[in-house]
N, C-alpha and C positions, 0 to 999 in steps of 0.2 A: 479309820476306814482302811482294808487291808488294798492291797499293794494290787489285786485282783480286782478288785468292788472300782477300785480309780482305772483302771485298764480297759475297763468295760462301761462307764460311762463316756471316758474320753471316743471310744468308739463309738457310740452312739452318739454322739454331739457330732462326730466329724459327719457319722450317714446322715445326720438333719439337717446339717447344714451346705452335705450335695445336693439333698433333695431339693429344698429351697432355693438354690444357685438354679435349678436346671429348672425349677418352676418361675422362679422370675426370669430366666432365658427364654422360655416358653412364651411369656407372658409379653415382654417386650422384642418380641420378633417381626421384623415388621411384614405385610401384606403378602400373601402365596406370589412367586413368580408370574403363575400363569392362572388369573383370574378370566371367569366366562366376559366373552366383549360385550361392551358397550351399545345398544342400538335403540337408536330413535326413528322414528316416521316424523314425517315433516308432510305439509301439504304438499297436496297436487297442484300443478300447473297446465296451461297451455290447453287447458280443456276447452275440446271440440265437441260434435256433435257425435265422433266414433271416434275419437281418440283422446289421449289428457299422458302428460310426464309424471312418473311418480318419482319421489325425492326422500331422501333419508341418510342416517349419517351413521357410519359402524367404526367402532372405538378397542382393537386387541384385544389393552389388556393385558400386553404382551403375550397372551397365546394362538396359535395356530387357528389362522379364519382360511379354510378351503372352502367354503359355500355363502356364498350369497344372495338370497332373491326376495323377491315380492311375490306373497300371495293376495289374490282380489278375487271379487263374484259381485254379484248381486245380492248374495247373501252373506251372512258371518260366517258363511261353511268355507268362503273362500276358495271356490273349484279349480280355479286356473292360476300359474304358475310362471311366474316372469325371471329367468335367471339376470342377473349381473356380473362381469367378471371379479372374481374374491380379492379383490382389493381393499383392505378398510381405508376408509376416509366418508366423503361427502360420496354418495351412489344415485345414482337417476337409468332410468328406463322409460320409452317409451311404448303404450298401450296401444290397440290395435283394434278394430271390427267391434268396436261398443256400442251397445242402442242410443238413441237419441232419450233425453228426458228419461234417465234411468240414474237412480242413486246406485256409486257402487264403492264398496268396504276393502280397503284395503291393509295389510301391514308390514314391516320390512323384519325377516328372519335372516341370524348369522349363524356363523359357528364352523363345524366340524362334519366329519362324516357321520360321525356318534349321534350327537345330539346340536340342535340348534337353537339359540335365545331368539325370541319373540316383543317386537315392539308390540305397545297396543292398537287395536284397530280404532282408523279414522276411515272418514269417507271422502265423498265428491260427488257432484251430480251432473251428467252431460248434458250439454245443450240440447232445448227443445228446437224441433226442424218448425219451419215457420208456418205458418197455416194456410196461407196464400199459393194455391195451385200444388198443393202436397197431395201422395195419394200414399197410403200405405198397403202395398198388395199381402194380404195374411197366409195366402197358398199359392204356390206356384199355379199359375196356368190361369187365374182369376181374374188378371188386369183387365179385359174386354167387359166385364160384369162388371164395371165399378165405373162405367160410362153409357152413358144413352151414344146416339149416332151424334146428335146435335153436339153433346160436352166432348166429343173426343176431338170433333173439326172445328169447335170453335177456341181451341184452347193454346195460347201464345208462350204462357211458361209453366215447363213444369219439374217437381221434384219429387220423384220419384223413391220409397225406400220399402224395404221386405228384398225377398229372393223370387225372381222372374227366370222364368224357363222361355225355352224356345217360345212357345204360344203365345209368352206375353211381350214376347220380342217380336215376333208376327206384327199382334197388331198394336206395338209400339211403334212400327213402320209408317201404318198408315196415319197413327197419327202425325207423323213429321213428313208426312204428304210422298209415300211412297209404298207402292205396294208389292205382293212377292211376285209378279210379273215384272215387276220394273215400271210399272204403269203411275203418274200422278193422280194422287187425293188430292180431297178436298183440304187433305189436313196442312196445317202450318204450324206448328209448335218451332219456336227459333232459338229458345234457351232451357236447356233440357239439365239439369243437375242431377245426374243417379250416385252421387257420395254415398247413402244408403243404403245399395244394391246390393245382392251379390246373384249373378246372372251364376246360375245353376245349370247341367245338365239337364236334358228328357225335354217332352213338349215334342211339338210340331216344328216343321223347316221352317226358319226364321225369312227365307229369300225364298223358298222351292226349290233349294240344291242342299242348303250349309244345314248344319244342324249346332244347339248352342253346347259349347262346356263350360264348364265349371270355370269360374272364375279368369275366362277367357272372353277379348273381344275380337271374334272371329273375323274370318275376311267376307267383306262385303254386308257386314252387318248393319250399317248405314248409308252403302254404296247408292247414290244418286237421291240423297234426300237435300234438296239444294233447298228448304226453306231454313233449314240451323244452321246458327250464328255463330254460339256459346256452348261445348259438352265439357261436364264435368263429370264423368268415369268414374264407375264405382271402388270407391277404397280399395276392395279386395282383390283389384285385379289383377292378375301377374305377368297375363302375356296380352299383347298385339299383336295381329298378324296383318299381313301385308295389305293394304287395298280396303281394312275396314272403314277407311271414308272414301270410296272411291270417287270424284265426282261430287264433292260435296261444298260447289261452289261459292256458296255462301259462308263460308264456315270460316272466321273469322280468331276464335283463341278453343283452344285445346289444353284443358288443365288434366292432368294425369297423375295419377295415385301413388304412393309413397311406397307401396308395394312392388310396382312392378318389377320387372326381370326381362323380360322382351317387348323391345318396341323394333317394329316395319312400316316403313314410313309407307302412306296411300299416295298415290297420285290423285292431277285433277281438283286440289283444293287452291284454287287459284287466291283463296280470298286471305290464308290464312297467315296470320302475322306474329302469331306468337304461339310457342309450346312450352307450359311450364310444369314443375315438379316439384313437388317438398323436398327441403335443401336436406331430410336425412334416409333420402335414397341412395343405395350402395351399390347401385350399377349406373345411375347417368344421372348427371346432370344439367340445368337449362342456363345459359348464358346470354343473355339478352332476347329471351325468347326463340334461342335455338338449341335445338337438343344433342347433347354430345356422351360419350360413355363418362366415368367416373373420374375417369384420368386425363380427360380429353385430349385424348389421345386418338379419338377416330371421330370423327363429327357426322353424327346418324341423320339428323333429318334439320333442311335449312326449311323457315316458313318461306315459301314460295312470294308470296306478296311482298315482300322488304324488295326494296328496288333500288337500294344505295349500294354503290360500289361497294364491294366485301375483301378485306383481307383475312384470311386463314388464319389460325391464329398459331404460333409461332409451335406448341405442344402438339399439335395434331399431325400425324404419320399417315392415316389411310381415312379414306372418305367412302364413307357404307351406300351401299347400293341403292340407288333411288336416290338419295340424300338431297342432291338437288334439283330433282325432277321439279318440273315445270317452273323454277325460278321466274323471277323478271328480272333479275342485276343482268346488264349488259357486262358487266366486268369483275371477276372473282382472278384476284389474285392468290396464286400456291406459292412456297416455300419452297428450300431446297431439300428440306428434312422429310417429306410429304412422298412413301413410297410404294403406297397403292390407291387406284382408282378403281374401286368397284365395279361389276356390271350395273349400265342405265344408271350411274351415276349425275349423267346432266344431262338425261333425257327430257326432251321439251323443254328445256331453258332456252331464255332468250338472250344467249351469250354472243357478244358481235367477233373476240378474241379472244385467243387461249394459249398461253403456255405451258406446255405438259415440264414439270420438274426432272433434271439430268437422273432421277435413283427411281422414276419409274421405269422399271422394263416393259411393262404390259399393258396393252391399250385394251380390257377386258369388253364381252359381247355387249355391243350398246348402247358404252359410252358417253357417245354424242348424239344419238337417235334421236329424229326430230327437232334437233338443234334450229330453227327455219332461220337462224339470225345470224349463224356460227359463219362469217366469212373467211377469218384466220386463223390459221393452228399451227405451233411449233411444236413439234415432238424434241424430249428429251435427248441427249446424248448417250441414256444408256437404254434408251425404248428399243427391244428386241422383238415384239411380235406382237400381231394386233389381230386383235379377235373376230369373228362375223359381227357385218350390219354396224360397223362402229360408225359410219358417216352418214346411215339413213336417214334421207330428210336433208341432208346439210347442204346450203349452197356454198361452198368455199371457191374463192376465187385462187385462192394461195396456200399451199402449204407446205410447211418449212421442216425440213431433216436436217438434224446438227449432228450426228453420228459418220466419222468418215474411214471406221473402224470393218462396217458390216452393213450389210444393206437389211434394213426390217424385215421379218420373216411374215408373209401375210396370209388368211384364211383366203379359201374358196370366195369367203361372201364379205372377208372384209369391205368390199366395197358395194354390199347386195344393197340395191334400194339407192344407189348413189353411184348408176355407172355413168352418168352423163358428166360427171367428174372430171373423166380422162379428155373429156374436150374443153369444158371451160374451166378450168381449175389448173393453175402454174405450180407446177411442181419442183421447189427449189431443194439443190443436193448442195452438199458441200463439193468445195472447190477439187478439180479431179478425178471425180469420182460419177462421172457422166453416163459413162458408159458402161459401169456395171449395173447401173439403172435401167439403160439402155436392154439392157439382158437378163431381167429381174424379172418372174413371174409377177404379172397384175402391174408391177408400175410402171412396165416396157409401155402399155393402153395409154399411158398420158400424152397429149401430146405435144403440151408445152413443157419443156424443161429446160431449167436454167442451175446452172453453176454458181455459187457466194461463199 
């Protein structure tokens, strides 16, 4: 064989033999760097009657996961969309405004901006509402049709679920024995559960002034219905406004929606001993039946009927407006950390003593209004000015200035509703400082004054 013919096989052995090197390279390479992630559904939990946690587990891959969520409905079209932040691992979400006794399909989708992998759909089915004293209203404005006169005043509890407008807030009134004059029914409903709800706009004036919105409990919308005991507030609520129980002296526990976003505390519920909220609400939370923002850092509304001595609790800086209207504790001790008092902050409590903390400066309009118990009060050291009507109502025998820097700066009316003060109420100054007292708009009026 010539010298050419071996030249030319040896070449061809050598290319069949890269070929086969880079096809068995091929072949034993192991797995792409960046495989689509991993994603399972897992069941549902925690399932309510309008709500249920869904659960599931998303696995890299080692590639790039920017989207996370769950799709769910009623049907396998799965219409609504529950994001989770893109973290793989173990994922949960909580579900929101669901019907009662309603199967719903859910499943967990990962991935990219591109494209997203798909677990398979499972379900769950929400608790049915119980049969006993349930009414489901199908259209706004309906709830009076769905009662004779005798079923609405003879009816003790009820559970209420659909969307109710004004109209049906009207004569939801009467049946909890009050009507849009302010006048008492026959009606006495004492445990009322609207979890179901969701109070809509439109309709009739629910009082003869207010009118309802959307997913709002307005003020005065239960005002003077003193036969309930028990409200349980519809899921979707988001706001409270001030005074929506005004007078609602029976009114005993106050359970509030996971939803909300504003709550103002009513006056007048003398009875009420406990406020609570689902522990995954993102603006407040309940602490022994007292309701405080998230941080507790401002403590919103005390149940008026607790009547054990209270200490404040160490986190808490300012106390919201009303917060402790009409209390019974004859004695709430404050902190030094504690550096505002809202307006009508301990309006109508029955507080016998008080010390105002040294880092409030402000005795805000109302403070103390109607205090009828409040005999002693020490204002801080760095209280600079006190607002109208802060002593209205108060009978104080004594009250005490520790500030020997400046003498308090006072409104017109700081002492509106409480001038018989300047005669029986002992006015103590710090030591020396008598006689700029003595020369003081409004506190010069006193007529006992003593030096400490």
């Amino acid at each position: 064989m010539s010298k050419r013919c071996l030249s030319f096989l040896s070449t061809v052995r050598t290319i069949t033999l890269l070929l086969l090197l880079l096809i068995l390279s091929a072949c034993n390479k192991s797995e792409p760097d960046n495989l689509p992630p991993t994603v399972t559904v897992l069941p549902a939990t925690d399932i309510s009657r309008i709500s249920a946690t869904l659960h599931g587990v998303v696995t890299s891959n080692g590639g790039d996961v920017t989207r996370i969520q769950f799709r769910y409905g009623q049907t396998q079209e799965l219409e609504h969309i529950a994001h989770v932040p893109p973290t793989p691992g173990a994922v949960s979400t909580v579900i929101d405004g669901l019907r009662h006794g309603t199967v719903y399909y859910f499943r967990l989708e990962a991935g990219d901006d591109v494209s997203l992998i798909s677990s398979e759909i499972i379900d769950f089915t929400t608790e049915r509402r119980s049969d006993t004293g349930s009414v489901w209203v199908e259209t706004p404005g309906t709830l009076e049709q769905l009662f004779t006169t005798s079923e609405a005043y003879d009816c003790d509890t009820l559970l209420l679920s659909g969307k109710l407008n004004g109209s049906d807030l009207r004569f939801l009134r009467r049946m909890l024995g009050r009507d849009t004059d302010g006048l008492p029914t026959p009606g006495h409903v004492s445990v009322l559960d609207m979890t179901d709800v969701q109070v809509i706009s439109g309709g009739e004036s629910y009082d003869g002034m207010r009118y309802a919105q959307t997913d709002t409990i307005g003020k005065g919308l239960f005002a003077g219905c003193q036969q309930l005991k028990e409200l349980t507030l519809p899921a979707s609520t988001v706001v409270i406004e001030a005074d929506a129980f005004k007078d609602c002296t029976s009114l005993k526990a106050l359970h509030l929606p996971g939803l909300i976003k504003s709550v103002e505390p009513s006056t007048g519920c003398l009875a009420l001993s406990c406020i609570d909220i689902p522990g995954n609400n993102k603006v407040y939370l309940s602490e022994n039946g007292i309701l405080f923002n998230q941080e507790m850092q401002t403590l919103v509304w005390f149940p008026p009927a607790v009547v054990d001595d209270y200490q404040i609790p160490e986190s808490v800086t300012a106390i919201g407006s009303y917060a402790f209207s009409d209390s019974q504790c004859r004695h709430i001790s404050m902190h030094g950390q504690i550096r505002r008092i809202a307006p009508f902050a301990f309006a109508g409590a029955r507080l016998e003593s008080m010390v105002i903390p040294d880092a409030v400066e402000n005795l805000e309009r109302g403070v103390f209004q109607g205090c009828t118990c409040l005999t002693s009060l020490t204002l801080g050291t760095e209280t600079l000015y006190l607002s109208d009507y802060v002593f209205e109502g108060c009978p104080l025998t004594e009250l005490h200035i520790k500030s020997a820097d400046f003498v308090p700066h006072c409104q017109p009316d700081t002492f509106g509703g409480a001038e018989t003060l300047f005669s029986t109420c002992t006015l103590f100054v710090p030591k020396g400082c008598i006689k700029q007292y003595r020369n003081a708009n409004l506190w010069s009026r006193f007529e006992k004054m003593v030096e400490e």
